[in-house]
C-alpha positions as CSV (number, residue, x, y, z in Angstrom):
1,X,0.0,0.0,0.0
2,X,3.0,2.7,1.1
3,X,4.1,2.3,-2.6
4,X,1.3,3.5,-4.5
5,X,1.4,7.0,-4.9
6,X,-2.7,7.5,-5.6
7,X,-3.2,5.6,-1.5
8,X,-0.9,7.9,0.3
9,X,-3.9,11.2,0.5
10,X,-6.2,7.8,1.8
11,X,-3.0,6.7,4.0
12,X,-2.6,9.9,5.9
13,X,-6.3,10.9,6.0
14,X,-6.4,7.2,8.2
15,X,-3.5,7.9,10.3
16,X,-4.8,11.5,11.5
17,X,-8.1,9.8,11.9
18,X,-6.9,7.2,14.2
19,X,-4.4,9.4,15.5
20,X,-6.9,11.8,16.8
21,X,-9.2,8.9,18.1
22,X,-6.7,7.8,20.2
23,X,-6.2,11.5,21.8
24,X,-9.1,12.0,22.5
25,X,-9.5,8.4,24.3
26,X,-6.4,9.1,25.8
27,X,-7.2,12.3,27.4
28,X,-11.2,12.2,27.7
29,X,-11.3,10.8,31.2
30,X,-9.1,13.7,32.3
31,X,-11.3,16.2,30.6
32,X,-14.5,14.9,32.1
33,X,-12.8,14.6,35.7
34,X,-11.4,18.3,35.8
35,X,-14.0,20.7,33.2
36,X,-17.1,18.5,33.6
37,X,-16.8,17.7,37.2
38,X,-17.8,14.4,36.8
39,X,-16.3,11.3,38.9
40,X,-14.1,8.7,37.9
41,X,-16.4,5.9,37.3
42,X,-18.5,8.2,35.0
43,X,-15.7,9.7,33.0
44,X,-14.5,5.7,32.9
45,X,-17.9,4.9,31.5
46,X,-17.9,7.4,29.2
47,X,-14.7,6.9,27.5
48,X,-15.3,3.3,28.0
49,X,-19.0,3.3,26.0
50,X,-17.0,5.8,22.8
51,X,-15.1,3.0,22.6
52,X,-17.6,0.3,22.5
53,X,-19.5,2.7,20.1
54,X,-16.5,2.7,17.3
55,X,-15.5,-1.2,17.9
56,X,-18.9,-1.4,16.7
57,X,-20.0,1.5,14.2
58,X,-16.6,1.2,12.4
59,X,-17.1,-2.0,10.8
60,X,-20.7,-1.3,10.5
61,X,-20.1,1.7,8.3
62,X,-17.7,-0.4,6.5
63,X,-20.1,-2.7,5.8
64,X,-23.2,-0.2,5.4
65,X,-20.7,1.9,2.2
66,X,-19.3,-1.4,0.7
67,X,-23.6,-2.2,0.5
68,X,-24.5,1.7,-0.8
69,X,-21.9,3.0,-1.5
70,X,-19.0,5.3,-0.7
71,X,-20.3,9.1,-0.8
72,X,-24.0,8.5,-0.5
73,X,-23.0,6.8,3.0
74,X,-20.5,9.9,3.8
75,X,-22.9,12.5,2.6
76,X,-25.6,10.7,5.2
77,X,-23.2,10.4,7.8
78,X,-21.9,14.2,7.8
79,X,-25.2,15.6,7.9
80,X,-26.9,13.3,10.7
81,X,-23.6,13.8,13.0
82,X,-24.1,17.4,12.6
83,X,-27.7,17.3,13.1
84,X,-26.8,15.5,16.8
85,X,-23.5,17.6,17.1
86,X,-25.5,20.9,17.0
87,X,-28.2,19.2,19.0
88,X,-25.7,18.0,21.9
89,X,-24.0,21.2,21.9
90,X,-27.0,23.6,22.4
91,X,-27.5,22.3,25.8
92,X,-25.2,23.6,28.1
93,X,-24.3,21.1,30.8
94,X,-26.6,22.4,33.3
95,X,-29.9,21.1,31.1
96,X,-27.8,17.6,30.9
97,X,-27.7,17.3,34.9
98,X,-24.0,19.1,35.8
99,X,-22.8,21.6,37.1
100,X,-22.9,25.2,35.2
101,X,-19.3,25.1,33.2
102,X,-16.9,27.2,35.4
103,X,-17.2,30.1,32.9
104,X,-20.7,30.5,33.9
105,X,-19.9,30.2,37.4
106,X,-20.7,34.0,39.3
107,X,-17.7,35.1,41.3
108,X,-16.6,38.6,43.1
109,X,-14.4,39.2,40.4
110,X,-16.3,38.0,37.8
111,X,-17.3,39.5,34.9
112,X,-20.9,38.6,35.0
113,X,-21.2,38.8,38.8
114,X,-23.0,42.2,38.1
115,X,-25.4,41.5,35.0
């Protein structure tokens, strides 16, 4: 595969995929501990059920684009994980059952202590 020129775009567009799978796996639980207050065993199920979720969804899209093919399954795709990115992302954390981000948060010196 490394010695066909026409793979190599495919070959790095993997390897930064992958690449930035395993960062965010990597540092997720550490994320969720110290910005989204939550505890250890949450932030452990968390990361823990992303994982399950792509052991399982990457071969199934494999499978679903061999079946109907390649761009009508990454034109779907795109649009229905915006749809739930936008969706997810609209309620802050509060509406989800956490705390207010610490942003949000009014302190004595805080900018929005007085509005």
């Amino acid at each position: 595969m490394l010695s066909v020129a026409a793979l190599w775009p495919i070959n790095v567009a993997v390897l930064f995929s992958y690449g930035a799978f395993i960062a965010l796996v990597t540092f997720l639980p550490a994320f969720l501990l110290r910005h989204e207050v939550l505890t250890p065993g949450r932030a452990g199920l968390v990361t823990g059920l992303i994982t399950a979720g792509t052991v399982v969804s990457w071969p199934l899209a494999g499978f679903i684009s061999d079946w109907m093919g390649r761009r009508k399954v990454i034109y779907l795709f795109s649009q229905g994980m915006c749809v739930l990115s936008c969706l997810a992302f609209a309620l802050p954390s509060r509406a989800r059952g956490g705390p207010a981000p610490p942003s949000w948060r009014s302190s004595p010196g805080s900018c929005w202590a007085g509005s």
